[in-house]
C-alpha beads as a LAMMPS data file, in Angstrom:
LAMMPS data file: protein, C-alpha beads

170 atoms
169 bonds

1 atom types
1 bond types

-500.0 500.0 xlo xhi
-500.0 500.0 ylo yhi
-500.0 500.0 zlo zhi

Masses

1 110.0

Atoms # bond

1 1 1 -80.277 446.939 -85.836
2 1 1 -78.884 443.668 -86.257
3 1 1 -79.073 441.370 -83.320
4 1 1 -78.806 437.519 -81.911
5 1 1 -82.698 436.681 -81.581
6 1 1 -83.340 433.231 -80.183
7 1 1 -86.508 431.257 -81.712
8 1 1 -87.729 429.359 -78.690
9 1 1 -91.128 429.876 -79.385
10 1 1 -91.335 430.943 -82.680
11 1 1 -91.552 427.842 -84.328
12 1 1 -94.247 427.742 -86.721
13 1 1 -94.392 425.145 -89.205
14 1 1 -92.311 421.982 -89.796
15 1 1 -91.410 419.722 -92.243
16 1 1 -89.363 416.406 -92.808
17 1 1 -87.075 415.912 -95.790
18 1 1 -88.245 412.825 -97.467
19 1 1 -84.913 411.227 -96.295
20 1 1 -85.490 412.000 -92.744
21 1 1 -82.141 413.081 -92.378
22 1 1 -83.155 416.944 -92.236
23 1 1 -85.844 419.323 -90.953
24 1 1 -87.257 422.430 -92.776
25 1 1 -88.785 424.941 -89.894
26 1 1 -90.174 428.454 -90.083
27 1 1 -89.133 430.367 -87.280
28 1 1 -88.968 434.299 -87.127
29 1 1 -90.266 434.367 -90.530
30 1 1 -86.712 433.016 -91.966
31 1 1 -86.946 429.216 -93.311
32 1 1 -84.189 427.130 -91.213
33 1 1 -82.969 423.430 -91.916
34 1 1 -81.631 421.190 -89.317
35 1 1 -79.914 417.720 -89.341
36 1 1 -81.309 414.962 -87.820
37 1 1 -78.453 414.090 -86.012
38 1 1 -74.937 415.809 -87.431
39 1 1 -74.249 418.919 -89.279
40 1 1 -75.061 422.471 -89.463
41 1 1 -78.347 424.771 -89.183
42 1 1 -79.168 426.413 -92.438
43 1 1 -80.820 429.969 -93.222
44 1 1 -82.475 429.938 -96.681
45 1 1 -83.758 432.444 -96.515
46 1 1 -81.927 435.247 -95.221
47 1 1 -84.376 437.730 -95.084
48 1 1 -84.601 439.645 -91.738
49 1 1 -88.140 441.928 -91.773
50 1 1 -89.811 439.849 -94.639
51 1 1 -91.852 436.736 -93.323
52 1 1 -90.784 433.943 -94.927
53 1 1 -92.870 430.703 -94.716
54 1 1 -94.688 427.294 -95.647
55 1 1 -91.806 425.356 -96.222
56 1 1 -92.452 422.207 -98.327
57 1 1 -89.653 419.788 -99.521
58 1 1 -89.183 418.511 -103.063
59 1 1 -90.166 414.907 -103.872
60 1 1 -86.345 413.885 -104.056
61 1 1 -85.871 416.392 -101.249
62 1 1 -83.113 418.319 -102.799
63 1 1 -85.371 421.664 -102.954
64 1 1 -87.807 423.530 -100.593
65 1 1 -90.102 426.035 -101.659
66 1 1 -92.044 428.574 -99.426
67 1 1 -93.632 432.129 -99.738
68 1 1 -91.843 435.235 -99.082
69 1 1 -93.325 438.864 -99.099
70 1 1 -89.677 440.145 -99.002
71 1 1 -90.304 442.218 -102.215
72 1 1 -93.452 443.504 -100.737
73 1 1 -96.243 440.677 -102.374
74 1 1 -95.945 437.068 -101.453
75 1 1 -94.290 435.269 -104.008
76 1 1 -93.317 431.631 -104.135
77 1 1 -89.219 430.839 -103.570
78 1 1 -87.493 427.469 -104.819
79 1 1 -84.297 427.089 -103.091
80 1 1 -81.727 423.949 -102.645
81 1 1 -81.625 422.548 -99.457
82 1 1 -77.864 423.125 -99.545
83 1 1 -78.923 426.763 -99.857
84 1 1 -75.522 426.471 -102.722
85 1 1 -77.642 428.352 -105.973
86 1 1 -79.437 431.195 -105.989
87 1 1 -82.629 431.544 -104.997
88 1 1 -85.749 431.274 -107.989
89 1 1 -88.460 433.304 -107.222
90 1 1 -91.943 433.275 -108.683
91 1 1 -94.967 435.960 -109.338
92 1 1 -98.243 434.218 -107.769
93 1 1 -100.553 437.320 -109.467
94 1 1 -102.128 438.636 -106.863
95 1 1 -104.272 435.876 -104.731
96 1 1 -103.043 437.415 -101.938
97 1 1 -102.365 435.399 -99.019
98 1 1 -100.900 431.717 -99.916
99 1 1 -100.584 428.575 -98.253
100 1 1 -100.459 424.794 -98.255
101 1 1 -97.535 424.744 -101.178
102 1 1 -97.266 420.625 -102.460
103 1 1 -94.577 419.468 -105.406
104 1 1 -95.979 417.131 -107.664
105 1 1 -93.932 413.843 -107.378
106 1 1 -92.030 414.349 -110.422
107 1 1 -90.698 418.184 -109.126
108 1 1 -91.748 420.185 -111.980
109 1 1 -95.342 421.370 -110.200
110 1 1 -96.102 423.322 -107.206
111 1 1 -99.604 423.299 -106.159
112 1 1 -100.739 426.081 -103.655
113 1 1 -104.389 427.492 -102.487
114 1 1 -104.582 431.371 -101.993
115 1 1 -107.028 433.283 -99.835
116 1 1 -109.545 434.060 -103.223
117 1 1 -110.275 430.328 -102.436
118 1 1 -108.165 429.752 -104.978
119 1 1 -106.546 426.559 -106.100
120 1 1 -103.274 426.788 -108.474
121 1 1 -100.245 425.264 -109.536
122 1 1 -96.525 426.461 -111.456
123 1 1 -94.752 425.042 -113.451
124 1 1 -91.480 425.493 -112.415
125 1 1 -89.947 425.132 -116.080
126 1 1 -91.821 428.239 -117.026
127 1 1 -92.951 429.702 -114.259
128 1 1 -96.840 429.441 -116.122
129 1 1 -99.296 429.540 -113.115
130 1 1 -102.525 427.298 -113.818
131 1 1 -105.577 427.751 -112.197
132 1 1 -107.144 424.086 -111.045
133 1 1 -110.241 425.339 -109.368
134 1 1 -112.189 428.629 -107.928
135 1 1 -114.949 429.011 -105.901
136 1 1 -116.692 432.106 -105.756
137 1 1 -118.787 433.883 -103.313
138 1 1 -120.659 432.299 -100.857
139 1 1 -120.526 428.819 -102.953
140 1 1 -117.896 427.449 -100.187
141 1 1 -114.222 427.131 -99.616
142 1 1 -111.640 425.705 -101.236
143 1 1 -109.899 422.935 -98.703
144 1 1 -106.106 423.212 -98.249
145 1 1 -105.308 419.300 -98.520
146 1 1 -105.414 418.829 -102.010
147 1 1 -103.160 416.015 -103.245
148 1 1 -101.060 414.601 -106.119
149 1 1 -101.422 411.650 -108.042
150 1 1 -98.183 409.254 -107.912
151 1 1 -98.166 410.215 -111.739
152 1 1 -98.452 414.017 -111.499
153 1 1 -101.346 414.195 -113.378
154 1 1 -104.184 414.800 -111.194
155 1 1 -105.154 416.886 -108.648
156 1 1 -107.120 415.695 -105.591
157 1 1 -109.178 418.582 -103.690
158 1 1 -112.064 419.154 -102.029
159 1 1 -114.639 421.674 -102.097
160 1 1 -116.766 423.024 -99.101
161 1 1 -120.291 423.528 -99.400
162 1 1 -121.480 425.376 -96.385
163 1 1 -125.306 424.494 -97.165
164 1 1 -124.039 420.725 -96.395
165 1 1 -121.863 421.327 -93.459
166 1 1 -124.599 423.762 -91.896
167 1 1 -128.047 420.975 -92.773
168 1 1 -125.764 418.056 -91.012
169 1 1 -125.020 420.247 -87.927
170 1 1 -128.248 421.765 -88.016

Bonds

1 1 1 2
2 1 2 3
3 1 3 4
4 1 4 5
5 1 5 6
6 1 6 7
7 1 7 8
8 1 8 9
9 1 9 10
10 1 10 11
11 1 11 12
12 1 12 13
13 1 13 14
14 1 14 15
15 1 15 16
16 1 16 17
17 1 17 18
18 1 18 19
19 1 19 20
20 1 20 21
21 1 21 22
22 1 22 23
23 1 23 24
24 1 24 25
25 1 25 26
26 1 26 27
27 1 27 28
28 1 28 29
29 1 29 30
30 1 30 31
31 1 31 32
32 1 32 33
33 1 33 34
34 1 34 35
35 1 35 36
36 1 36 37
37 1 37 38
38 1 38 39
39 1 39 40
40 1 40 41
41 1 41 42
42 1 42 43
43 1 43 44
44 1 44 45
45 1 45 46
46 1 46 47
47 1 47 48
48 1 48 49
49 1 49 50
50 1 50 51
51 1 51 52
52 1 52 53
53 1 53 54
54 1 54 55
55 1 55 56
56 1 56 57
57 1 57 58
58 1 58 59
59 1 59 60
60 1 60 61
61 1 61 62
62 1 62 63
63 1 63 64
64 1 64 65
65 1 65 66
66 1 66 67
67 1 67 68
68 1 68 69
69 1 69 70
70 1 70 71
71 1 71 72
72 1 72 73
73 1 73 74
74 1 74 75
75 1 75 76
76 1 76 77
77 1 77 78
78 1 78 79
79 1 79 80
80 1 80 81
81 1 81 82
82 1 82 83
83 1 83 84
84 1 84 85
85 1 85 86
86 1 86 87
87 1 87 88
88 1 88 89
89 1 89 90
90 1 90 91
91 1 91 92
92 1 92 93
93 1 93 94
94 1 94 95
95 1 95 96
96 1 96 97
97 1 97 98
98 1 98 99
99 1 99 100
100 1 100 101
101 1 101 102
102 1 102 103
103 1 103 104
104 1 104 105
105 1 105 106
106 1 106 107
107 1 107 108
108 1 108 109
109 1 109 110
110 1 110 111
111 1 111 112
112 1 112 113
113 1 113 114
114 1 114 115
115 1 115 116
116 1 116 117
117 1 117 118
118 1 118 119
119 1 119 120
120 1 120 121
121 1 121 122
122 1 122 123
123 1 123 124
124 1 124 125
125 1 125 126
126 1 126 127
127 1 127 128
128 1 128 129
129 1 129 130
130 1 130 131
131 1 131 132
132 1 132 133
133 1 133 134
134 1 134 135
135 1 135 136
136 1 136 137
137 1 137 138
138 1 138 139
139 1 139 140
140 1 140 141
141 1 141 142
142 1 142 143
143 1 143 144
144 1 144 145
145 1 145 146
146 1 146 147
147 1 147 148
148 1 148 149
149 1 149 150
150 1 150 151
151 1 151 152
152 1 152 153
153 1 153 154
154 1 154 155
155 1 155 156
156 1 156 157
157 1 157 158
158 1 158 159
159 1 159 160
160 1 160 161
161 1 161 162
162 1 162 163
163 1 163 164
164 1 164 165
165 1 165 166
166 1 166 167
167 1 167 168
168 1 168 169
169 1 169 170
């Protein structure tokens, strides 16, 4: 049943439009953009009972993408800030569980890790996922803070190695 749900609380995660002049927030699993100081709340999303989340702003901040398991599989969704076009949504085959989505600076790249320790980007053009870097078993995890290079093309990212961590705590 439809109904007025306030989300005091239920702010998640948070991000600032590389303007400043808006806010990206997820919040009852529906992605929300606020003005910094005049204008209107936006729902991107629009997607009541799917959880909707990881907002990240494009480079020239006129796009946000995010995941959304509305279809029933998390899948990565490019929308305009304006929330004007339709909605472009993107098959991430099957890793699951995504987070920490980062555009290259030139827009055309979205870099993501999944929970198969996974680290991938898409080519929005396309839609071609590439696969940067896996680790596998008990080799060590895959960090989230993996960055861009001001030219978009390399890929910053670091790799876990539990034997390390463990000997220097030890």
């Amino acid at each position: 049943v439809p109904r007025w749900q306030s989300v005091r609380g239920h702010v998640r995660d948070a991000t600032i439009a590389p303007n400043g002049k808006r806010a990206a927030f997820e919040a009852r699993g529906e992605i929300l953009t606020l003005p910094r100081e005049h204008g209107d709340v936006r729902n991107l999303s629009h997607s009541p009972g799917a959880h909707d989340r990881s907002p990240a702003w494009s480079s020239d901040g006129q796009h946000l993408a995010w995941f959304s398991d509305a279809s029933g599989e998390y899948k990565l969704v490019v929308r305009d800030h304006r929330g004007l076009e339709e909605p472009r949504e993107f098959d991430l085959n099957g890793g699951g569980f995504y987070h920490s989505p980062s555009w290259s600076p030139d827009d055309e790249h979205i870099l993501f890790v999944d929970k198969t320790n996974r680290i991938s980007y898409l080519t929005l053009e396309s839609g071609e996922l590439t696969v940067v870097a896996k680790v596998h078993g008990s080799l060590g995890e895959v960090r989230p803070s993996a960055l861009w290079s001001p030219d978009s093309r390399w890929i910053a990212y670091e790799l876990r190695n539990p034997q390390t961590i463990y000997d220097r705590i030890a």
